[in-house]
C-alpha positions as CSV (number, residue, x, y, z in Angstrom):
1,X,14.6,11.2,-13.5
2,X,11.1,10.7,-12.9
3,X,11.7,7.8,-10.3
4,X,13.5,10.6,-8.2
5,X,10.9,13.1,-8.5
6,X,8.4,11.1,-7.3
7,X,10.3,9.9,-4.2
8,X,10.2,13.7,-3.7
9,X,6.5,14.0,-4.0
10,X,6.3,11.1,-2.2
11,X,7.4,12.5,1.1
12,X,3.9,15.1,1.0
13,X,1.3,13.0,0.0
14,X,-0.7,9.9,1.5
15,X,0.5,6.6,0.2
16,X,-2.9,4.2,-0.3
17,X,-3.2,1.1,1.5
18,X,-3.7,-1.7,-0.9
19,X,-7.1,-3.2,-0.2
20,X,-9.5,-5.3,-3.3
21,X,-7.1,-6.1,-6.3
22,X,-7.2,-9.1,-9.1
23,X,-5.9,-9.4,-12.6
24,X,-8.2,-9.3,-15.2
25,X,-7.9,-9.4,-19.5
26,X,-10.2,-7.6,-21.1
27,X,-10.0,-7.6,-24.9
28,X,-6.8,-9.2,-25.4
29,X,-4.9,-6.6,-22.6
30,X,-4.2,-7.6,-19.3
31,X,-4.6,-5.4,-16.3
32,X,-3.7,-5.1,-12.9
33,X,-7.1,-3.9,-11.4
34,X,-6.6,-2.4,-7.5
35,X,-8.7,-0.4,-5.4
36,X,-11.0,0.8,-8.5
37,X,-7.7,2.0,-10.7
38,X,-7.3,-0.5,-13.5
39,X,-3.6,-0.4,-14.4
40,X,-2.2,-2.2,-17.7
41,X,0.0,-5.1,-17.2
42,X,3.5,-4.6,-19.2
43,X,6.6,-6.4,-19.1
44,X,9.8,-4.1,-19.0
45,X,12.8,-5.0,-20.5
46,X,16.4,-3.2,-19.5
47,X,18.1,-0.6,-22.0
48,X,21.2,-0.1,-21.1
49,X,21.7,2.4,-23.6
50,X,18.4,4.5,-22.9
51,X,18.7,4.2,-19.2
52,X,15.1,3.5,-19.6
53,X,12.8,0.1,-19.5
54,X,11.5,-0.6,-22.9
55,X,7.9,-2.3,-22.3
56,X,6.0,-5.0,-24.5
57,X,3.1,-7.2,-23.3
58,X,2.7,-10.3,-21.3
59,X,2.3,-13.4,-23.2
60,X,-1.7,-14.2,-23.2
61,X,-1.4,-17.6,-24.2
62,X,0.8,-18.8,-21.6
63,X,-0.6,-15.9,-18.9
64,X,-1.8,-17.8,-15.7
65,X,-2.8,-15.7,-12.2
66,X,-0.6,-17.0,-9.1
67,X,-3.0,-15.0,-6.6
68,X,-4.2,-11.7,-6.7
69,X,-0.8,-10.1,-6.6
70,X,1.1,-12.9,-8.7
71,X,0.8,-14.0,-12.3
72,X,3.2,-15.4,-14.9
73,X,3.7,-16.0,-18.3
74,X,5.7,-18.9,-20.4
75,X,9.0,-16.7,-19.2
76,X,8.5,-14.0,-16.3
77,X,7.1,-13.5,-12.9
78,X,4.8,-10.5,-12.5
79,X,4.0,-8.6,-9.3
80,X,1.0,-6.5,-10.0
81,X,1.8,-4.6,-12.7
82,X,5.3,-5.1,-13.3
83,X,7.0,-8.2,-14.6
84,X,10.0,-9.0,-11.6
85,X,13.5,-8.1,-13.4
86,X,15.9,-10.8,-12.0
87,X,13.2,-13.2,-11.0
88,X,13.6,-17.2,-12.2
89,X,10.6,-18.7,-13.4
90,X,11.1,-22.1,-12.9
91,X,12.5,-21.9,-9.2
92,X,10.2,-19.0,-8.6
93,X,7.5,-19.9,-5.7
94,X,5.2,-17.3,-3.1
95,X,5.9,-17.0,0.6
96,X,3.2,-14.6,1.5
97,X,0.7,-12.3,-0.7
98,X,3.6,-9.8,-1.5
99,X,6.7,-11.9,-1.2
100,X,8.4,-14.6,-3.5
101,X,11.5,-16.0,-3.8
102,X,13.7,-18.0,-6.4
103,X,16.5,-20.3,-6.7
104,X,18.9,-17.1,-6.3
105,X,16.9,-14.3,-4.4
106,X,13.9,-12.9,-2.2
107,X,11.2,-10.3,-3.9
108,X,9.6,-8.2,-1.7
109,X,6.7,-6.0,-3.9
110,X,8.0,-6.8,-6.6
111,X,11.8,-5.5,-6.1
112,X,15.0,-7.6,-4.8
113,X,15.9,-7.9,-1.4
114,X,19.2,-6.3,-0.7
115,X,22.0,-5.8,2.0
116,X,21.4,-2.7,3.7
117,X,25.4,-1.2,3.4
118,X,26.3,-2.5,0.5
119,X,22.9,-2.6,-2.0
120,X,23.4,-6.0,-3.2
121,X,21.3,-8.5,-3.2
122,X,20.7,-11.5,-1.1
123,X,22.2,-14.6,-3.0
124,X,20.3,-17.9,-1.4
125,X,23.2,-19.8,-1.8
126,X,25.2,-18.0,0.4
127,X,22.8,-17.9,3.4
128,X,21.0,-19.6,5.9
129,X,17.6,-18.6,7.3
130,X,16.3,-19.7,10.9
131,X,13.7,-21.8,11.0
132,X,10.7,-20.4,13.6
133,X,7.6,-21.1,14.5
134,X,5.6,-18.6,12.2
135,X,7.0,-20.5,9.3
136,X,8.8,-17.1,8.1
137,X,11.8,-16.0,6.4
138,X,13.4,-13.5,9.5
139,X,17.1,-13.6,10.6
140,X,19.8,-15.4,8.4
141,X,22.8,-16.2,9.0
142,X,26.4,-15.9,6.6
143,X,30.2,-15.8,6.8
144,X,29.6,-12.2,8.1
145,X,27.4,-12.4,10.6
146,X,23.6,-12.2,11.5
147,X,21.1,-10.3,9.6
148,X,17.3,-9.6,10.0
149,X,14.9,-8.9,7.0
150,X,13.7,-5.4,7.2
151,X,11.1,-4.5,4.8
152,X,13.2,-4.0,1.7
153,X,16.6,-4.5,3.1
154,X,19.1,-7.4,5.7
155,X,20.3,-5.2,8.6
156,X,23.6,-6.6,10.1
157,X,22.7,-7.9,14.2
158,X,25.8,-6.4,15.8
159,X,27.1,-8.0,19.2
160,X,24.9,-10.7,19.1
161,X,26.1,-14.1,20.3
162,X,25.7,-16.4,17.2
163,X,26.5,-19.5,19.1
164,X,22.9,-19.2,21.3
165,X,20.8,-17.3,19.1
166,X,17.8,-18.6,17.6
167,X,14.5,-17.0,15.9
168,X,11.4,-16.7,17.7
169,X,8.9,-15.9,14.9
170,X,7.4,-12.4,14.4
171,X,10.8,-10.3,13.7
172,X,12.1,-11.5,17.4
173,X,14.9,-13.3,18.1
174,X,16.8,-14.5,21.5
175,X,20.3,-15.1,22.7
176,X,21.8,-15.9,26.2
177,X,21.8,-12.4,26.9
178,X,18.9,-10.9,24.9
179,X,15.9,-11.0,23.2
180,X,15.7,-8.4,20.2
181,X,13.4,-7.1,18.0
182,X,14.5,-6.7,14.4
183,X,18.2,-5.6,15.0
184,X,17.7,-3.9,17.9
185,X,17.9,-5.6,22.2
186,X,15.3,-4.9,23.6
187,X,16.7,-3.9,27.0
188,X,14.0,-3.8,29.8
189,X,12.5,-7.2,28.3
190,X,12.8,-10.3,30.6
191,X,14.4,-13.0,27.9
192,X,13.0,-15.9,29.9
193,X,10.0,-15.4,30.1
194,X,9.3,-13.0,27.0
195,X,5.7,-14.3,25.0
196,X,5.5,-12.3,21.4
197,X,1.5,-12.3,21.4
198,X,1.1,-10.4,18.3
199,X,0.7,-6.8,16.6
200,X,3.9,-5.9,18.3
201,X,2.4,-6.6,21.7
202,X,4.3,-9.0,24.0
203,X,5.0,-9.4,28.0
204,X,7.0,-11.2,30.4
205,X,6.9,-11.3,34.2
206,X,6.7,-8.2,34.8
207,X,4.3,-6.4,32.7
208,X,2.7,-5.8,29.3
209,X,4.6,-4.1,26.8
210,X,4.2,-2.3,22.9
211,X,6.8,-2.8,20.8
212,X,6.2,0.2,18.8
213,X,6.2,2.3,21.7
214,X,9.9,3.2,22.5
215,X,11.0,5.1,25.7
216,X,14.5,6.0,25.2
217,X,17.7,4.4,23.2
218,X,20.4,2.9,25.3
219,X,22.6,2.9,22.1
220,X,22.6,2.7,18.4
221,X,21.8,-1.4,18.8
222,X,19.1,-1.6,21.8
223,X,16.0,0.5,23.4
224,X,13.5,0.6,26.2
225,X,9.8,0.0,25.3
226,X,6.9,1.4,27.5
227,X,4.7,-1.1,29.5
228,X,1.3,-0.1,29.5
229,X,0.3,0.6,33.1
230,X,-2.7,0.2,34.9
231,X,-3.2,-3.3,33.0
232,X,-5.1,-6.5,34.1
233,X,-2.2,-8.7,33.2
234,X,-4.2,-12.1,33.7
235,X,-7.4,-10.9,30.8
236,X,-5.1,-8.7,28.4
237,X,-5.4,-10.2,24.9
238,X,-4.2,-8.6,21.1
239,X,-7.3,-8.0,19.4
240,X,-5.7,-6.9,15.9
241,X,-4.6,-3.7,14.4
242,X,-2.8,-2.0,17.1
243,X,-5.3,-2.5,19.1
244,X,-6.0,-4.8,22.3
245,X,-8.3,-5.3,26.0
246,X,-8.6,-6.5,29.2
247,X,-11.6,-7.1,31.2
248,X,-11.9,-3.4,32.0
249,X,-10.4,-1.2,29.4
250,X,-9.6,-1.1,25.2
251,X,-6.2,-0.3,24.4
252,X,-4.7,1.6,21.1
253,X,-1.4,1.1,21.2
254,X,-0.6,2.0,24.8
255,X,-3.4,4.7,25.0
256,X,-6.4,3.4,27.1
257,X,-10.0,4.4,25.3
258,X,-12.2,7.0,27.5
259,X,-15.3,5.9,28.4
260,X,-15.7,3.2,25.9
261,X,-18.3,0.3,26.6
262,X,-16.1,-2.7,27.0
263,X,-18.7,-5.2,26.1
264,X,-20.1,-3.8,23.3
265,X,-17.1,-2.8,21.4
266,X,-15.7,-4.7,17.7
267,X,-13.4,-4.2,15.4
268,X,-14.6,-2.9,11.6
269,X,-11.2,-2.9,10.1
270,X,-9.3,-0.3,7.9
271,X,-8.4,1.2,11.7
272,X,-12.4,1.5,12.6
273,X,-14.3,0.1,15.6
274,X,-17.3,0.9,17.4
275,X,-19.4,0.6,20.7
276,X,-23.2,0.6,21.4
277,X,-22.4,4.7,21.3
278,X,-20.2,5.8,19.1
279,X,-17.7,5.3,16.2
280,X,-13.6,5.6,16.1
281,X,-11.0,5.4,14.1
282,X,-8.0,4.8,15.7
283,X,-8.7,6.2,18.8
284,X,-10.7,9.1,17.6
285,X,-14.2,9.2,17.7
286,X,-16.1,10.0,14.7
287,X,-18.0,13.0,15.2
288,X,-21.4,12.6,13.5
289,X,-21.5,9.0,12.6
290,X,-24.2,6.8,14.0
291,X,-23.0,3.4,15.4
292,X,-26.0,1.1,14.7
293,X,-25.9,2.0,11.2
294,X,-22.0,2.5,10.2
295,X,-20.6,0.4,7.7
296,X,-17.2,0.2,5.8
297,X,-18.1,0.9,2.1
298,X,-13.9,0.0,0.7
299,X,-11.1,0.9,1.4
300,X,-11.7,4.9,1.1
301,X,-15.3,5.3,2.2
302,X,-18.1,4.7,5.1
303,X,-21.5,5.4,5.7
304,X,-24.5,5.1,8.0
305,X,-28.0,5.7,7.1
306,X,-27.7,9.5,6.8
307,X,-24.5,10.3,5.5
308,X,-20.9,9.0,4.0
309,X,-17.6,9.6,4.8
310,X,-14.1,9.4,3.9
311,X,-11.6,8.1,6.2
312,X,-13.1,9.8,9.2
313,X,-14.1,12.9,7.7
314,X,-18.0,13.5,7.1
315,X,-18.6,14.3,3.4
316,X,-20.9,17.3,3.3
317,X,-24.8,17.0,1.7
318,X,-23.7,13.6,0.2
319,X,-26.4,11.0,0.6
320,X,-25.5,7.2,1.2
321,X,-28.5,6.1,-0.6
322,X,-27.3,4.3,-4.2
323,X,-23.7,4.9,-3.0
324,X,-20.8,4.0,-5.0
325,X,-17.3,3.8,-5.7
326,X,-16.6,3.9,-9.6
327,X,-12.7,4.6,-10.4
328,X,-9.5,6.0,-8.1
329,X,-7.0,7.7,-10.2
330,X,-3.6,7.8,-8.5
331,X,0.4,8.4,-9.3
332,X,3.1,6.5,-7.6
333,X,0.3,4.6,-6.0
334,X,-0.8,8.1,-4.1
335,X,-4.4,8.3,-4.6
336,X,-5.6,11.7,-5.5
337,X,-9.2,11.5,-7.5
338,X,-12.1,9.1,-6.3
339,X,-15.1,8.9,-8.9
340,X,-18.4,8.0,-6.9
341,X,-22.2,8.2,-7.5
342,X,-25.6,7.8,-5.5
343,X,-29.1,9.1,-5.9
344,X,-28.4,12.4,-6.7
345,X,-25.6,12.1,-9.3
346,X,-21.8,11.3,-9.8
347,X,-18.9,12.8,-8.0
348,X,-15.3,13.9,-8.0
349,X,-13.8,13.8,-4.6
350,X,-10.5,15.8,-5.3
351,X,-7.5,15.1,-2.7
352,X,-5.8,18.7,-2.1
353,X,-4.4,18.1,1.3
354,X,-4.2,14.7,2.8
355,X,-3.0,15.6,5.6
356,X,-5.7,18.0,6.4
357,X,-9.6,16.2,4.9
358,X,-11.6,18.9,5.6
359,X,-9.6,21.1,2.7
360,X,-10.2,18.3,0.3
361,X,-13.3,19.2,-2.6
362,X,-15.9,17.2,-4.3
363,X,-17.1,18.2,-7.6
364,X,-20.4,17.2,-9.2
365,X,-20.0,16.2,-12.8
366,X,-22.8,17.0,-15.3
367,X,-23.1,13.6,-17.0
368,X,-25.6,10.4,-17.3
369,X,-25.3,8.8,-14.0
370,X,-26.5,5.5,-15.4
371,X,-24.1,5.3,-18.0
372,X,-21.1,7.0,-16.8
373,X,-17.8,5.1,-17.4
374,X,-14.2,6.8,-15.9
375,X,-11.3,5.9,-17.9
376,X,-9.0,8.3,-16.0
377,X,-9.0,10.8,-13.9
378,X,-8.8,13.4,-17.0
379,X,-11.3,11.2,-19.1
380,X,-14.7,10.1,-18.9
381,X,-17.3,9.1,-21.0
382,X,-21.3,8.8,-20.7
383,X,-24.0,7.5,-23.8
384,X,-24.0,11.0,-24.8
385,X,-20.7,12.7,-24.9
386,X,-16.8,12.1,-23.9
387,X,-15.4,14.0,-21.2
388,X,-11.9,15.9,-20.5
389,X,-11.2,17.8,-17.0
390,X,-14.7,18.3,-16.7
391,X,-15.2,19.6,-20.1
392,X,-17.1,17.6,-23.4
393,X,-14.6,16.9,-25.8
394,X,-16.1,18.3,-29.1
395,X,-15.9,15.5,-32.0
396,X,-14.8,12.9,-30.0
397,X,-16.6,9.5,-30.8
398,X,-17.7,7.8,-27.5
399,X,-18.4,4.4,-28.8
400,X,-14.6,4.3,-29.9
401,X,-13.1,6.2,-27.8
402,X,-10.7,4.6,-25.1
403,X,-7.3,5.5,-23.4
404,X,-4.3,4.4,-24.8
405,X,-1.5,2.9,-22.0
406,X,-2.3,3.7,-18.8
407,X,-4.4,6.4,-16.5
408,X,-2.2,9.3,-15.8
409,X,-2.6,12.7,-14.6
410,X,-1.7,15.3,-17.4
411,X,-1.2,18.2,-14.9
412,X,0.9,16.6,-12.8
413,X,3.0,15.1,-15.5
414,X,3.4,18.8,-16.4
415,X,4.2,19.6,-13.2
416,X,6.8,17.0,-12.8
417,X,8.5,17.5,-16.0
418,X,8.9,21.1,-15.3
419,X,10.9,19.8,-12.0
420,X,13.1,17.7,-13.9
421,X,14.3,20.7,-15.3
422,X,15.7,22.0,-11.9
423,X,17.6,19.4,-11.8
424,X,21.6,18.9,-13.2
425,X,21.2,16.0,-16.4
426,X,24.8,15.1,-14.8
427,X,23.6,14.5,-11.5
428,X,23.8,11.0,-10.8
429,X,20.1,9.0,-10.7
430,X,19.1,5.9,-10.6
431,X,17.7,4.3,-13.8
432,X,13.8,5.6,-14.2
433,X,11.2,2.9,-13.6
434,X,9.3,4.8,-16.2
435,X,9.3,3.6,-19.9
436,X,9.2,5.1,-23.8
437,X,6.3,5.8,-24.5
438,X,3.9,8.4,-26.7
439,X,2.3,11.6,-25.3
440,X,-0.8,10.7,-26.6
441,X,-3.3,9.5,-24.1
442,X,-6.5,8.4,-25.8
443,X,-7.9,8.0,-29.2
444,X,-11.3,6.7,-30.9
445,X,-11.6,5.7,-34.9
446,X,-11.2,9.7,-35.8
447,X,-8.4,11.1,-33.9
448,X,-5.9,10.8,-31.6
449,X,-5.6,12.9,-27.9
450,X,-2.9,14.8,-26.2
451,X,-3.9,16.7,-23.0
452,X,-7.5,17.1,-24.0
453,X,-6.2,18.1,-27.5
454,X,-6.8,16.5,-30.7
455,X,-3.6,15.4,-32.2
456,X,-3.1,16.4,-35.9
């Protein structure tokens, strides 16, 4: 039930980018540490009769780290957090930082790849992928037809001409008649001279083109795409996230930059570039934010020498000096409390409205600055007292006191149980991804926590 709310929320909130991650084991317990949220590490096992995953722990003994998304253990796979249900550990091997595959399937963050109509999954042995140039798993063929991988699900390739077809690397693939993108022809698309030249840029004779940029449908298998105009064909090169140049003008997308300088301007990543002038993100400038100086903090903040900001948005009276990022509390991997500090203290930066950063609010906590330590975004603990919602927890013992399970955000578990009650128990969901567990949420050598209460 849970699973289904939070597809709901899902749809009015932010989802993070993943950015700095790695596993880590930390007094016997393995976590999953990502963007300053530290996540424990559990193995779920299916109970048919609870509809529910039963957890236990990973197997430290045998626990080795694949990458910084990938680990295993003497017997299971693990993506991030998660141990990968179907996954075969002696067959098992990593395409690409957050896909695997086995003897029997592909695993796409963590879940199964499956056929789009039908839901089930993709069995290996009854395929068989193109080979192309980028060395990736694309289109595939069976007894039914051709498919394309499409994030989490193989869409069908209708009308295509299997006997010519062949994969050109970068989700496009040609017959005699076509060249498509994904599923989908690509109608105003020259297929002889068609050049993929990255980040959903390509061109033929006739012009430069943006994938993502789609003038009209012809029909429910094949589109237009807009040609940037006004383009010096002979210079124009990709540059990297979305966007590109010639020798006179930088490109987001197919929108050409206003009086940008050409020759001064860089990429800084996480969407931002610069010039000798100004800042952008996208292919907004940042109003108030001094070029020479900028600099991407992580993945949720900037500064420059007089002030920080997160995403593009200006943080008010918050000084960069002695910055720093210290925890992210999130749910369903939707960020919605950043911990930071700098000269003058340490700060909650509460995210009300995603959508709209200005209505977001920053709240200055009254602890030791120097030996502040989040444990969630309920919890936190300095030399001198523990901490709940802002309050101190009377009695609690801070050298012993810790969470227990994971970091999870008591209001909005509230919140979400009191929507499972709108809905029917006899409504058909899918089985929750969430697991048994206690209500209690910390503890130290005395007592026991629920909700900022003491447990008796």
């Amino acid at each position: 039930m849970k699973s289904t709310v939070l597809r709901i929320l899902g749809l009015l909130i932010l989802i993070v980018n993943a950015g700095f991650s790695e596993y880590i084991i930390e007094n016997g317990k393995i976590y999953y540490n990502e963007d300053y949220h530290k996540t424990l590490v559990v193995k779920r096992i299916d109970d048919e009769k609870s509809e529910k995953y039963l957890i236990k722990s990973p197997d430290l003994k045998s626990f080795k780290i694949l990458n910084e998304n990938f680990a295993k253990d003497k017997d299971t796979i693990y993506y991030k957090e998660y141990n990968i249900l179907e996954a075969d550990i002696n067959s098992f091997e990593i395409l690409d930082e957050d896909t695997g595959k086995d003897k029997n399937y592909i695993y796409l963050y963590g879940q199964t790849v499956r056929y789009e109509n039908s839901g089930e999954p993709i069995d290996l042995k009854k395929v068989n992928f193109y080979e192309n140039s980028k060395g990736k798993m694309d289109y595939f063929r069976n007894k039914n037809g051709i498919y394309v991988l499409q994030g989490m699900y193989a869409e069908k390739v209708d009308n295509v001409d299997k006997r010519t077809f062949e994969d050109l690397g970068g989700g496009f693939g040609r017959d005699k008649n076509w060249i498509y993108s994904g599923k989908m022809k690509l109608r105003n698309i020259d297929r002889e001279s068609f050049e993929n030249i990255g980040d959903g840029y390509i061109k033929d004779k006739n012009g430069i083109y943006r994938d993502t940029e789609v003038i009209f449908y012809d029909s429910d298998d094949s589109y237009n795409i807009s040609r940037l105009e006004n383009v010096d064909k002979g210079s124009f090169e990709n540059i990297g996230e979305g966007y590109s140049k010639d020798k006179n003008n930088i490109y987001y997308n197919n929108e050409k930059f206003k009086n940008i300088d050409v020759k001064t301007f860089q990429l800084m990543g996480n969407g931002f570039s610069k010039d000798k002038n100004n800042v952008y993100f996208e292919k907004n400038k940042i109003e108030g934010a001094e070029a020479k100086t900028f600099q991407i903090v992580d993945n949720f903040f900037e500064k420059d020498k007089s002030n920080v900001f997160y995403k593009e948005h200006k943080l008010k009276n918050i000084s960069p000096i002695e910055f720093q990022t210290l925890y992210m509390s999130k749910n369903a991997n939707v960020a919605y409390a950043i911990f930071f500090k700098n000269k003058d203290g340490v700060f909650k930066l509460l995210i009300e409205d995603p959508f709209d950063l200005a209505k977001n609010k920053i709240v200055k906590l009254n602890v030791d600055k120097d030996s502040v330590k989040i444990l969630s975004k309920n919890y936190y603990k300095d030399r001198n007292n523990v901490y709940c919602n802002d309050k101190v927890l009377k009695d609690a013992d801070v050298k012993t006191f810790e969470m227990v399970g994971n970091d999870k955000d008591e209001a909005m578990d509230e919140f979400i149980d009191a929507l499972e009650n709108i809905f029917d128990d006899s409504s058909s969901l899918e089985k929750s991804n969430e697991t048994n567990k206690s209500t209690i949420t910390a503890q130290d050598k005395n007592y026991k926590y629920e909700y900022c209460r003491i447990v008796k």
